[in-house]
Every structure is written in structure tokens, then in C-alpha cells.
ZADO-1210 file (C-alpha; in nm, 4 decimals, padded with zeros to 6 digits):
<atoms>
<atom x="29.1427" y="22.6985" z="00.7903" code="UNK" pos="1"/>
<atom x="29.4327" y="22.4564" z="00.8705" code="UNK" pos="2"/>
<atom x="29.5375" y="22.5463" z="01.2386" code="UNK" pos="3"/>
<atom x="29.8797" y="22.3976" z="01.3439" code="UNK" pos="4"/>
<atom x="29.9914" y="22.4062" z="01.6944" code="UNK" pos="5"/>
<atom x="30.3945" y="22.2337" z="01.7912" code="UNK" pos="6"/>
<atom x="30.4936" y="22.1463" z="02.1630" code="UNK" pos="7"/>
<atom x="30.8305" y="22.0458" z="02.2865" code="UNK" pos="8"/>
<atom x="30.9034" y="21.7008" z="02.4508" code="UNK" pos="9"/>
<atom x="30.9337" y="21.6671" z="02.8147" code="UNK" pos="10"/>
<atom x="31.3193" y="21.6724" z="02.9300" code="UNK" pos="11"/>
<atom x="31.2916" y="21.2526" z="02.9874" code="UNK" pos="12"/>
<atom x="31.1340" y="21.2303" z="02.5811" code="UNK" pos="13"/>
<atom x="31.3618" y="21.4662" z="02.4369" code="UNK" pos="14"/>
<atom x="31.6289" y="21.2632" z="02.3642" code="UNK" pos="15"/>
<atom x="31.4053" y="21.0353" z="02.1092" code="UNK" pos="16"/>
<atom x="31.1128" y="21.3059" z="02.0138" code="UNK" pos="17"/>
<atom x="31.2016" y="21.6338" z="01.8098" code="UNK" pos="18"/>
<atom x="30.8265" y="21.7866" z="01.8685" code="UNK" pos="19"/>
<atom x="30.4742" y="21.7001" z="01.9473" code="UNK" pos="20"/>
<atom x="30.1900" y="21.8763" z="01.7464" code="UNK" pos="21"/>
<atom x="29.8618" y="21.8644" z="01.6581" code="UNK" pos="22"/>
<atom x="29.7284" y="21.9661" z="01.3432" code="UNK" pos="23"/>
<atom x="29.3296" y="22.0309" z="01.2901" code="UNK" pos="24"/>
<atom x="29.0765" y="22.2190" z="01.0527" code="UNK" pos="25"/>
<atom x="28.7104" y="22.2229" z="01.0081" code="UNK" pos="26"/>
<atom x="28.6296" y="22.2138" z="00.6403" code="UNK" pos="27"/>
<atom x="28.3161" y="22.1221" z="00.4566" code="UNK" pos="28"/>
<atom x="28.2441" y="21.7866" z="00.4261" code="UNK" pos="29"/>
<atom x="28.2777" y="21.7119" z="00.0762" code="UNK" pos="30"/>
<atom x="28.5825" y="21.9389" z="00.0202" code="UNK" pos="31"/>
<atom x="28.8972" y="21.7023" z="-00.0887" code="UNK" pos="32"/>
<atom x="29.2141" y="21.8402" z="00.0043" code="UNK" pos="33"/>
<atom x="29.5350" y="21.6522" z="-00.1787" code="UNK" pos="34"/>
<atom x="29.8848" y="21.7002" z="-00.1168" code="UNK" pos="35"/>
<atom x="30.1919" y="21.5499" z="-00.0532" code="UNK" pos="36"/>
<atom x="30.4460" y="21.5128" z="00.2618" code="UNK" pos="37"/>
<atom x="30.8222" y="21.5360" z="00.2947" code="UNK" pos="38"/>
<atom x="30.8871" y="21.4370" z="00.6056" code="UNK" pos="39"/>
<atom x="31.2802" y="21.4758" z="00.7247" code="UNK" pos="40"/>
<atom x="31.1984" y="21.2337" z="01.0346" code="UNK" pos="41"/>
<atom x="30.9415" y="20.9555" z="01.0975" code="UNK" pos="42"/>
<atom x="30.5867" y="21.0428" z="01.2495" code="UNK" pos="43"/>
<atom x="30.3770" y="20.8940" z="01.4849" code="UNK" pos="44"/>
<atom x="30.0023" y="20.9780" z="01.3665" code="UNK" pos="45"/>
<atom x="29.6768" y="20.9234" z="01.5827" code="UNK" pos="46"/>
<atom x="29.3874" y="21.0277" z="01.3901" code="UNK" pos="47"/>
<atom x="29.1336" y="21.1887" z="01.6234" code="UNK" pos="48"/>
<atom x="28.8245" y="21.2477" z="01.3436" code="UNK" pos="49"/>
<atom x="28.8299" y="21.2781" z="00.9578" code="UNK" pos="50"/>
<atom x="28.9116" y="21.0910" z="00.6509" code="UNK" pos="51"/>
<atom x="29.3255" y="21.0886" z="00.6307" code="UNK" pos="52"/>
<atom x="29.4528" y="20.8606" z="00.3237" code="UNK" pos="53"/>
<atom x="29.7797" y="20.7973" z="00.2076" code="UNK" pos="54"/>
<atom x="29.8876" y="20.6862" z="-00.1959" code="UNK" pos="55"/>
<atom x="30.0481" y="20.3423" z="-00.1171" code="UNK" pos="56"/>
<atom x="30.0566" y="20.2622" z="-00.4884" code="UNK" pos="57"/>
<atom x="29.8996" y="20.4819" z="-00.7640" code="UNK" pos="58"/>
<atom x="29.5969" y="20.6133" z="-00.7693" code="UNK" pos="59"/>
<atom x="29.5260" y="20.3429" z="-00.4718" code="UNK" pos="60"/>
<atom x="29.4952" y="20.5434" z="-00.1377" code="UNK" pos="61"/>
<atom x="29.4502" y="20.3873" z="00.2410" code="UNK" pos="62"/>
<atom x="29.3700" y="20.4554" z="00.5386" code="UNK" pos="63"/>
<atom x="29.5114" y="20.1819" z="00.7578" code="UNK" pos="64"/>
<atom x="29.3967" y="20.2738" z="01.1219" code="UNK" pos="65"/>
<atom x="29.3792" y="20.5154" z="01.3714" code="UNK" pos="66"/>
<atom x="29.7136" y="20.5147" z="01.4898" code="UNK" pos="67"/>
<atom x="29.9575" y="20.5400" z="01.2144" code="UNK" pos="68"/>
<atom x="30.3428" y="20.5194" z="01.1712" code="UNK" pos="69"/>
<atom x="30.4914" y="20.7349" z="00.8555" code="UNK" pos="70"/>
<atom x="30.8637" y="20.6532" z="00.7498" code="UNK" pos="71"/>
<atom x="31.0496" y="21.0104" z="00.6489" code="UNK" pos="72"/>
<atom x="31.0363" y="21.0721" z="00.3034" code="UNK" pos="73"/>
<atom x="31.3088" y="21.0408" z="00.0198" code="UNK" pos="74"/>
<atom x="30.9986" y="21.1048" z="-00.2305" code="UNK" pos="75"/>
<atom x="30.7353" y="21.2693" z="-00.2093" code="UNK" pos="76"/>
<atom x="30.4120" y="21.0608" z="-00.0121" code="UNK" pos="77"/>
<atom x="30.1045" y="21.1722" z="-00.1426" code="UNK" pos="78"/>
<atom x="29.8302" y="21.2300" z="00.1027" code="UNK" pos="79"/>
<atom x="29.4374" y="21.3154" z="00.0824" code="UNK" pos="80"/>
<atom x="29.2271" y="21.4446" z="00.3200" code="UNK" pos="81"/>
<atom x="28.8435" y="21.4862" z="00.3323" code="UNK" pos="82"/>
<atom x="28.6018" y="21.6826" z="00.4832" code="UNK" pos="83"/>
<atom x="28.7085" y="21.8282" z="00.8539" code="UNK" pos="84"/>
<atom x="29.0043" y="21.6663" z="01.0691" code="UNK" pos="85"/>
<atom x="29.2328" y="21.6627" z="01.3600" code="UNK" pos="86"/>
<atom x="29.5302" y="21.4815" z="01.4241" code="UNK" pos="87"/>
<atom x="29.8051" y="21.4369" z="01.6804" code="UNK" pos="88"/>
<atom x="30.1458" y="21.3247" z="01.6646" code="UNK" pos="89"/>
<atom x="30.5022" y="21.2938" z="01.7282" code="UNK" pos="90"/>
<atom x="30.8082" y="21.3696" z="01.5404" code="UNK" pos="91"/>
<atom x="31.0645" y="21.1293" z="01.6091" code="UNK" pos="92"/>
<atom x="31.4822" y="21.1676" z="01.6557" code="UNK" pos="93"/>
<atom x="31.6864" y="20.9657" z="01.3971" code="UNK" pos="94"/>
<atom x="31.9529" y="20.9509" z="01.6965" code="UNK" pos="95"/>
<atom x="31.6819" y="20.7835" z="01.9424" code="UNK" pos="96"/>
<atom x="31.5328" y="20.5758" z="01.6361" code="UNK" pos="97"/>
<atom x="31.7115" y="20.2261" z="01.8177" code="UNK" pos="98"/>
<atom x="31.5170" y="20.2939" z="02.1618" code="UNK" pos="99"/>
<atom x="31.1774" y="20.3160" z="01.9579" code="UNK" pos="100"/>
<atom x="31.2611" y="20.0156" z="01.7315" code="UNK" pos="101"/>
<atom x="31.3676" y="19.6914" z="01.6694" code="UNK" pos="102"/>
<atom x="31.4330" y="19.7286" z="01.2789" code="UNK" pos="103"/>
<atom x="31.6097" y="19.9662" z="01.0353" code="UNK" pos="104"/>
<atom x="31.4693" y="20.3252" z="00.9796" code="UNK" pos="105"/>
<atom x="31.5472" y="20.1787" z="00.6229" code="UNK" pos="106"/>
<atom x="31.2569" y="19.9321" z="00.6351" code="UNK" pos="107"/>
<atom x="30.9922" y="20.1792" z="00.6808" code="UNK" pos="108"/>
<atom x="31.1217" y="20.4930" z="00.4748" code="UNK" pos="109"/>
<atom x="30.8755" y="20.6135" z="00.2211" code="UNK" pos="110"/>
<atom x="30.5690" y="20.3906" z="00.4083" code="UNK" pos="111"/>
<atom x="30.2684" y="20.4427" z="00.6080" code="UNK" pos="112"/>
<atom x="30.1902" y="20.1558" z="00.8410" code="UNK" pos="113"/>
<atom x="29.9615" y="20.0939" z="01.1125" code="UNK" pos="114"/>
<atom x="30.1633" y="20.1693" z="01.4309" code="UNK" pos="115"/>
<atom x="30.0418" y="19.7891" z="01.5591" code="UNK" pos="116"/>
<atom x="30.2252" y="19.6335" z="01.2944" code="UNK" pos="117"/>
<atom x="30.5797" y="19.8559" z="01.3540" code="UNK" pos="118"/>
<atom x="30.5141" y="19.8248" z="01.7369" code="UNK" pos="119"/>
<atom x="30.3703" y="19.4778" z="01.7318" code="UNK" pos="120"/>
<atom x="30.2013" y="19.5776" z="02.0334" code="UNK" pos="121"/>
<atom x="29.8274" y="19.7044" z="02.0994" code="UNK" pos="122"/>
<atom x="29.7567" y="20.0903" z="01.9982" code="UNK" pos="123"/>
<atom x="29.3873" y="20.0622" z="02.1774" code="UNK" pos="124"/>
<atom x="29.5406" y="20.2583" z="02.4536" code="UNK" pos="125"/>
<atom x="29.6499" y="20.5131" z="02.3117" code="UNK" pos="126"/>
<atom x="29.3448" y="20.5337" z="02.0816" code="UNK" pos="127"/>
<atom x="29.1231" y="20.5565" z="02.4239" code="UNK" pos="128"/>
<atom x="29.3105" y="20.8067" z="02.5780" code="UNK" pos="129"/>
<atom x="29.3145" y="21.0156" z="02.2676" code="UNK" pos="130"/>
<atom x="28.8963" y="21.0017" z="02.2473" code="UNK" pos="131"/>
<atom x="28.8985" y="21.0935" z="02.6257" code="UNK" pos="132"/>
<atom x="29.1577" y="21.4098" z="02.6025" code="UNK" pos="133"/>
<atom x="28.9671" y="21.7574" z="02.6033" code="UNK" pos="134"/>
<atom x="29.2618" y="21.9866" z="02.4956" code="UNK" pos="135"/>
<atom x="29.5868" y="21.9853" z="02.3520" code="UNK" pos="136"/>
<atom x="29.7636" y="21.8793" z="02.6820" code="UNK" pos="137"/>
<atom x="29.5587" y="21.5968" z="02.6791" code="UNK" pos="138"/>
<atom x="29.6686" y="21.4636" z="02.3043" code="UNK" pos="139"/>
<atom x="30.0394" y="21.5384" z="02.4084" code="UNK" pos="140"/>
<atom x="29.9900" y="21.3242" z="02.7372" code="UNK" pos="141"/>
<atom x="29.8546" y="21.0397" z="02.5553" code="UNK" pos="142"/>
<atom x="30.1453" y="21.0458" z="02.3083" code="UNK" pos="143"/>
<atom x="30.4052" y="21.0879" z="02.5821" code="UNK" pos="144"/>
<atom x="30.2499" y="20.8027" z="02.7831" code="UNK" pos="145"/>
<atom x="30.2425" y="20.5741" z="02.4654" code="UNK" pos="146"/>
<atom x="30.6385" y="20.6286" z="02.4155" code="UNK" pos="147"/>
<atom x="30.7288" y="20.5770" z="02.7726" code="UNK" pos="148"/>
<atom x="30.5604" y="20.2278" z="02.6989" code="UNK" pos="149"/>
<atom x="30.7503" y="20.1583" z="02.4533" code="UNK" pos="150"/>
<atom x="31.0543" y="20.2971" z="02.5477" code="UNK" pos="151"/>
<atom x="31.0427" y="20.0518" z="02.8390" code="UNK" pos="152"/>
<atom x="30.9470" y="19.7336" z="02.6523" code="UNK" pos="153"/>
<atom x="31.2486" y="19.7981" z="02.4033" code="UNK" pos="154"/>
<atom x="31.4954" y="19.8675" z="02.7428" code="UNK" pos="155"/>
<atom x="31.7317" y="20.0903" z="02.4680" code="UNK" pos="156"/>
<atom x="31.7590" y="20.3994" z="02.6094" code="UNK" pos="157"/>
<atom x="32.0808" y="20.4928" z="02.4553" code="UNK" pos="158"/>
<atom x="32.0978" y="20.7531" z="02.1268" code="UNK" pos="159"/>
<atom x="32.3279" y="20.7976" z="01.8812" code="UNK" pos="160"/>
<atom x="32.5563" y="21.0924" z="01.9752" code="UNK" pos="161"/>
<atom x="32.6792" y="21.1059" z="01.6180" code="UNK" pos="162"/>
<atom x="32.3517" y="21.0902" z="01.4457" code="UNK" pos="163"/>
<atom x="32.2262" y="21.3886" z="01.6816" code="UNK" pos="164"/>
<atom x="32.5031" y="21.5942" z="01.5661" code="UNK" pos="165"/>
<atom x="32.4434" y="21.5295" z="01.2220" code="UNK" pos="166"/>
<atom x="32.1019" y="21.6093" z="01.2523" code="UNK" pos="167"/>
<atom x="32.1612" y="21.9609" z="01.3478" code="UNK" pos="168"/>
<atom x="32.3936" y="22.0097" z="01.0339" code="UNK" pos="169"/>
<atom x="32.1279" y="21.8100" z="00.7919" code="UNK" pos="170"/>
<atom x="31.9240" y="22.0763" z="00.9375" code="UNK" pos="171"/>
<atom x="32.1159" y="22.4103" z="00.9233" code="UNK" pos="172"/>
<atom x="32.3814" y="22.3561" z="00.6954" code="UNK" pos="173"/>
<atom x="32.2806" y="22.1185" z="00.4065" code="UNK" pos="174"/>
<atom x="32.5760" y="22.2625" z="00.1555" code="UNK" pos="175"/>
<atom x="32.8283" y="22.0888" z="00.3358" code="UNK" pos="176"/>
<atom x="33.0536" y="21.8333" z="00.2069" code="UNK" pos="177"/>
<atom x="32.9514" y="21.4671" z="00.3070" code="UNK" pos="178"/>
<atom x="33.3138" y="21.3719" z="00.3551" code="UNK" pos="179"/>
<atom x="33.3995" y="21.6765" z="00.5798" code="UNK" pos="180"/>
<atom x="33.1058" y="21.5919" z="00.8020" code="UNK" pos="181"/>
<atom x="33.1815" y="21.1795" z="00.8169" code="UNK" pos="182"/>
<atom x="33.5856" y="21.3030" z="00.9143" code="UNK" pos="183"/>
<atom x="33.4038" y="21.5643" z="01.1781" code="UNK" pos="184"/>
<atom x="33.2395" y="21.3214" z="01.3266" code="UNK" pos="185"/>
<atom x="33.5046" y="21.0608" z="01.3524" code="UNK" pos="186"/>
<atom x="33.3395" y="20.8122" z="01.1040" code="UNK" pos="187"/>
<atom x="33.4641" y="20.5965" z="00.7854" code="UNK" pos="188"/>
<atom x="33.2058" y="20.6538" z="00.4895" code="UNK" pos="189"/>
<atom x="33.0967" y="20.3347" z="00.5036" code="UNK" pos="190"/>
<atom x="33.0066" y="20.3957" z="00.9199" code="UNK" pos="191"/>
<atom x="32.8362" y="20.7367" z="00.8105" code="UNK" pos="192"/>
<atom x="32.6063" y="20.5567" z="00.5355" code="UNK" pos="193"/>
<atom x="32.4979" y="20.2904" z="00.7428" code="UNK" pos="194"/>
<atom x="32.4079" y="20.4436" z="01.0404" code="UNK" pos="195"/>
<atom x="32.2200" y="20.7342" z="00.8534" code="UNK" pos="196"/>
<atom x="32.0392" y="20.4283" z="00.6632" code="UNK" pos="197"/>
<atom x="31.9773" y="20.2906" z="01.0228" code="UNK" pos="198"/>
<atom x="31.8656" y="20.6404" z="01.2133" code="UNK" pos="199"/>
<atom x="31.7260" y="20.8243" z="00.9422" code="UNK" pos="200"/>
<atom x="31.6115" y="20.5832" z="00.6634" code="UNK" pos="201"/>
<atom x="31.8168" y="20.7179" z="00.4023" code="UNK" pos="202"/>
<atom x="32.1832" y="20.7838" z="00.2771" code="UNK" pos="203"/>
<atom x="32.4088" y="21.1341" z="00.3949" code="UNK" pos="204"/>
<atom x="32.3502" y="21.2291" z="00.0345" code="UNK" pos="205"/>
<atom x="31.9867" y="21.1927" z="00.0335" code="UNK" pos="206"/>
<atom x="31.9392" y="21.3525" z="00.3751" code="UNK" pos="207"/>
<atom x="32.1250" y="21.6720" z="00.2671" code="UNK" pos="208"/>
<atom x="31.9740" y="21.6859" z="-00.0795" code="UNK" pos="209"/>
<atom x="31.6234" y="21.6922" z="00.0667" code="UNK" pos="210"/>
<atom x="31.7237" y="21.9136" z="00.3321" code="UNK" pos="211"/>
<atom x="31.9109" y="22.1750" z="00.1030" code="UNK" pos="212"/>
<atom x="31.5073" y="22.1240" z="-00.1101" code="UNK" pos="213"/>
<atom x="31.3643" y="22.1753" z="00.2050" code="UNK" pos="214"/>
<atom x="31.5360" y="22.5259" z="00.2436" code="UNK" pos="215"/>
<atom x="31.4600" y="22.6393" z="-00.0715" code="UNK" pos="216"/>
<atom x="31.0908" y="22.5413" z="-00.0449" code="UNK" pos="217"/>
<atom x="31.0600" y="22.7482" z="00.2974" code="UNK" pos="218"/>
<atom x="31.2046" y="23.0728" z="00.1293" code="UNK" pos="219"/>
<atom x="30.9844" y="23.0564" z="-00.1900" code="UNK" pos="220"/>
<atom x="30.6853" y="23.0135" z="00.0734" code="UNK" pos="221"/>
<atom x="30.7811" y="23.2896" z="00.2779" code="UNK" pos="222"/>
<atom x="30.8485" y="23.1598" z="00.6141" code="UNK" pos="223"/>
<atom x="31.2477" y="23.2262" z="00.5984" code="UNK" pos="224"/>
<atom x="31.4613" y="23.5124" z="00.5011" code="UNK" pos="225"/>
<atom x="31.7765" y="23.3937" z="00.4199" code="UNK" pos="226"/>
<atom x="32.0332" y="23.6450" z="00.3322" code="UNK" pos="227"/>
<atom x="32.2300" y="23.6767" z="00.0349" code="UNK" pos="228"/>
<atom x="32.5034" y="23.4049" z="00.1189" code="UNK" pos="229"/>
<atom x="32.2608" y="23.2104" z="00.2237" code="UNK" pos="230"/>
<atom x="32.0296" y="23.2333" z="-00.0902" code="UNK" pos="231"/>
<atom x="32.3914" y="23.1812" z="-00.2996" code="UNK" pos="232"/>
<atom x="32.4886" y="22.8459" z="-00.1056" code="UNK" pos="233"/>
<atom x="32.1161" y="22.6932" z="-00.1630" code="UNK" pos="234"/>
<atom x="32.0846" y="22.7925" z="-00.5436" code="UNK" pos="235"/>
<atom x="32.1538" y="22.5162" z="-00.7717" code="UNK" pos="236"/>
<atom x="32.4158" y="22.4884" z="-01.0678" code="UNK" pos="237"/>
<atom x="32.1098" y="22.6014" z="-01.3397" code="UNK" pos="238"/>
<atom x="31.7833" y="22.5832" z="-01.4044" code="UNK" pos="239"/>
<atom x="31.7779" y="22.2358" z="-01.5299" code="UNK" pos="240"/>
<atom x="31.9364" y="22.1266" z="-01.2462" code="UNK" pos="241"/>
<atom x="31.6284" y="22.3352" z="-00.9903" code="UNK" pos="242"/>
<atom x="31.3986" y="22.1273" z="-01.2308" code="UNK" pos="243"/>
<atom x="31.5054" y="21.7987" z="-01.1553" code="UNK" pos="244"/>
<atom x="31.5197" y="21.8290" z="-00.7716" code="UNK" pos="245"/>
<atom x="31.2158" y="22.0052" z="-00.7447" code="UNK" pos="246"/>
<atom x="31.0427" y="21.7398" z="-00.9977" code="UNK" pos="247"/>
<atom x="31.1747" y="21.4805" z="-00.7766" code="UNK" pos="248"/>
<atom x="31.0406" y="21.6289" z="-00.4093" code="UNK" pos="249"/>
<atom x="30.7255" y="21.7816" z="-00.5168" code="UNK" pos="250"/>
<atom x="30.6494" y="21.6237" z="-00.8996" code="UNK" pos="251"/>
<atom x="30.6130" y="21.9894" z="-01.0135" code="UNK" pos="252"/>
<atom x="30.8081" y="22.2431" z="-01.1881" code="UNK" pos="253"/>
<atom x="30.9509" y="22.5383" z="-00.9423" code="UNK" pos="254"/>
<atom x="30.6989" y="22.7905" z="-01.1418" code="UNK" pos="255"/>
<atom x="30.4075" y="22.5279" z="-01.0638" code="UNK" pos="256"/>
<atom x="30.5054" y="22.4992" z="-00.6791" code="UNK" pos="257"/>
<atom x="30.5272" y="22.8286" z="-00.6188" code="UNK" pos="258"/>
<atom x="30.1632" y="22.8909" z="-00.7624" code="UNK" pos="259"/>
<atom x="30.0408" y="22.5827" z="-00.5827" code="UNK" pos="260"/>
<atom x="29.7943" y="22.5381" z="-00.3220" code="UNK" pos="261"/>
<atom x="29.9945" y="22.3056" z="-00.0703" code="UNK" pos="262"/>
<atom x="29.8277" y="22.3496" z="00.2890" code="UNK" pos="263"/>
<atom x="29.9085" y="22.0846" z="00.4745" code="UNK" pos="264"/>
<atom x="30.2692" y="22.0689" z="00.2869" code="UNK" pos="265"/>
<atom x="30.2868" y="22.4240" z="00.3884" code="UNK" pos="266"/>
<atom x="30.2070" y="22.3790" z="00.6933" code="UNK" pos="267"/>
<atom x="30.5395" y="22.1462" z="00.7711" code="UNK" pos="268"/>
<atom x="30.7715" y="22.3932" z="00.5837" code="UNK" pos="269"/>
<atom x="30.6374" y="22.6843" z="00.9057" code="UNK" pos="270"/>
<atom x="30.6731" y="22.3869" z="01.1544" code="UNK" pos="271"/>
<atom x="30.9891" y="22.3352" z="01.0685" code="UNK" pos="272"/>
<atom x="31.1218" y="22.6546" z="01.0342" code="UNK" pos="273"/>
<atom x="31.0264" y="22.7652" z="01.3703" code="UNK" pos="274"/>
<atom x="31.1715" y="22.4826" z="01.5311" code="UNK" pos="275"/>
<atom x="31.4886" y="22.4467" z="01.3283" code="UNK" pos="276"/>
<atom x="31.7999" y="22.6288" z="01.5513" code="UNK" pos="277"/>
<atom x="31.6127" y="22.3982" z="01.8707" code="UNK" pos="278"/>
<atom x="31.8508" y="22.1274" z="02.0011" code="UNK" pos="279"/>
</atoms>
């Protein structure tokens, strides 16, 4: 059984951290678990025990370290997991993505790295304090600790008011026109595109379209109940057209993904419902 627990930030983190979880099941060892991510923000990813891979090219999977760094996803990021596990991690604010790092959100979108080589700085920390943490509050402090760090060596501290508003539409109201939210939020189209590329890794467009996916893929699971409006905004022009973008985020037809077994995939849709309406 996949167990799944989300914490919130404390007050000084939650500017550049949307939630802290930890995710952990004990399976049998030679039970192979594979599935795929769509991650609306990037992830911090320390792997306390198992076998966690990720599909870097096909068919080729990798496990770089301990402490890994996941772009969000415009695709789908196939993952694979063996035997039992447990990880911790961070999900991180496209508005606070400048105090965290040096490069472009677009640089790392649709990537797993080792955290050293996005940092550039030592994870063995971190790693330690993970091994020596004997609960959940333990994890989270590690994790918190670890961003304070780098939070300091970067000396950024300032987010991007605009970006933070736009996540909370990306998030709740994905029908929306891209040119009514750029003229809301007092930027050219040109301004809106690049600092989405920046923030969140990929273009307005792309950010809605998987969130608007996102939506659809939490109802058909169960976890939302949208009403009637709501179900009438999210559908798409026809059938072909539900094809194509569920093709593109899952690689399956809508009658295969709703038959599929998807745990850990499944397991982000509940995150992220329960935390959606949080600032």
C-alpha cells in the first residue's frame, strides 16, 4: 500500500515551497511498479530506501543519486519503482524559483538531475540528516534546513508577485483566456511567456493545457466533484480532441487511463487536490 502524507512550509519557506511530503510503501521485493509523473512544479527528491528510476531516454532508466532534482513536466516522465520505498521531498513555487536558482526553470523542465549538479553544492548533508531522522518531522526538518542553505548562498529572497498570482489561476481556473490573464496582470505577451518559461519551465499555454488535463484526470479518479459548469468548462471540443491531450499527458487513450493502475500517478492527482484552494 502506497501511503502519502503532505505538510505545509514553515511561514519563512512558504514563499518558495508549495508543500513538503513524504511518500512510502512496503511492497515485495521483486514487485515492479511503473508509472509516469506530471508534475505542475519542480521537486526536490531525497530517496530514503528503495530502487526509484527515472526513463531519461527510452527504455534506458537511471537512478542518479540520493538526492534528486525533477523539472515539472510538459510530458509525461516515466518512472519505475522496485521492491519497497520511501521518499521525501519538496514541492517548489514557480514565483520563488529565482531564490532557489541561478538558471531558467526552462533548463531543467522535463529532467531528473542529481540535486549536486543543479545546486553545485554538496547534498551529503542533507543525505545524513535524512538517515538520522526517526519520523516525518524529522524528513521535513532536513528538507527545510537544506533550503535555508541555499536560500542564503543564492542571497535572492525576492518572488515573483505576478507569477504567484498566476499560479493560483493555472491552478483553479485553467479555461481562462491567456490574453485576459497577461492584461490582468499588467504584462505584454511577450513579459507573460518569458517569465512563465523562467518560473515555471514552460509557456502560459502549456501551463494551462496541463492544468485544465490535470482537472480532468482528478475527476475521472474520483478525488473531485466538480459540478456541472465546472465539468462543461473542462470538456474538450470532441472526442478526438480528449484523445490527443490525453495521448500526450499520459500516452493512453481516456478509456485506457481510466482502467489503469496508476499509484503513484494517483497519488499526486489526491495531493494536489487537497491542497489546491491553499495560498
Amino acid at each position: 500500500m502506497l501511503l502519502s502524507r503532505t505538510y505545509r512550509p514553515s511561514p519563512d519557506l512558504a514563499p518558495y515551497v508549495r508543500r513538503f511530503y513524504v511518500f512510502e510503501a512496503e511492497l515485495p521485493d521483486e514487485l515492479v511498479i511503473k508509472d509516469f509523473l506530471l508534475s505542475e512544479t519542480a521537486f526536490i527528491r531525497v530517496l530514503i530506501k528503495g530502487d526509484w528510476a527515472g526513463e531519461i531516454a527510452p527504455q534506458v532508466w537511471s537512478q542518479p543519486g540520493r538526492s534528486l532534482f525533477f523539472g515539472a513536466n510538459g510530458l509525461p516522465f516515466k518512472v519505475r519503482v522496485r521492491g519497497s520505498f520511501c521518499v521525501a521531498g519538496a514541492a517548489l513555487r514557480p514565483s520563488g524559483w529565482r531564490a532557489l536558482f541561478h538558471a531558467s526553470h526552462q533548463d531543467y523542465a522535463d529532467r531528473l538531475l542529481r540535486l549536486d549538479e543543479v545546486w553545485h553544492t554538496p547534498t551529503s548533508h542533507l543525505e545524513a540528516a535524512m538517515d538520522e531522522a526517526d519520523d516525518d518531522t524529522g524528513k521535513i526538518t532536513a528538507l527545510e534546513q537544506a533550503l535555508r542553505v541555499r536560500l542564503d548562498r543564492i542571497g535572492r529572497r525576492k518572488v515573483d508577485d505576478k507569477l504567484a498570482r498566476f499560479e493560483v489561476i493555472a491552478r483553479t481556473d485553467p479555461t481562462r483566456r491567456i490574453e485576459d490573464i497577461a492584461e490582468e496582470l499588467g504584462l505584454s505577451m511577450r513579459q507573460f511567456a518569458r517569465r512563465c518559461q523562467a518560473g515555471f519551465g514552460l509557456t502560459p499555454k502549456a501551463i494551462l493545457r496541463r492544468s485544465r488535463f490535470l482537472d480532468m484526470a482528478t475527476a475521472m479518479r474520483g478525488f473531485s466533484s466538480p459540478t456541472e459548469q465546472d465539468l462543461a468548462a473542462l470538456r474538450y471540443y470532441d472526442q478526438s480532441h480528449l484523445g490527443r491531450e490525453f495521448r500526450r499527458f499520459t500516452g493512453m487513450t481516456p478509456s485506457v487511463f481510466a482502467h489503469a493502475m496508476t499509484p503513484l500517478q494517483t497519488a499526486g492527482l489526491k495531493l494536489r487536490e487537497e491542497s489546491k484552494y491553499e495560498d
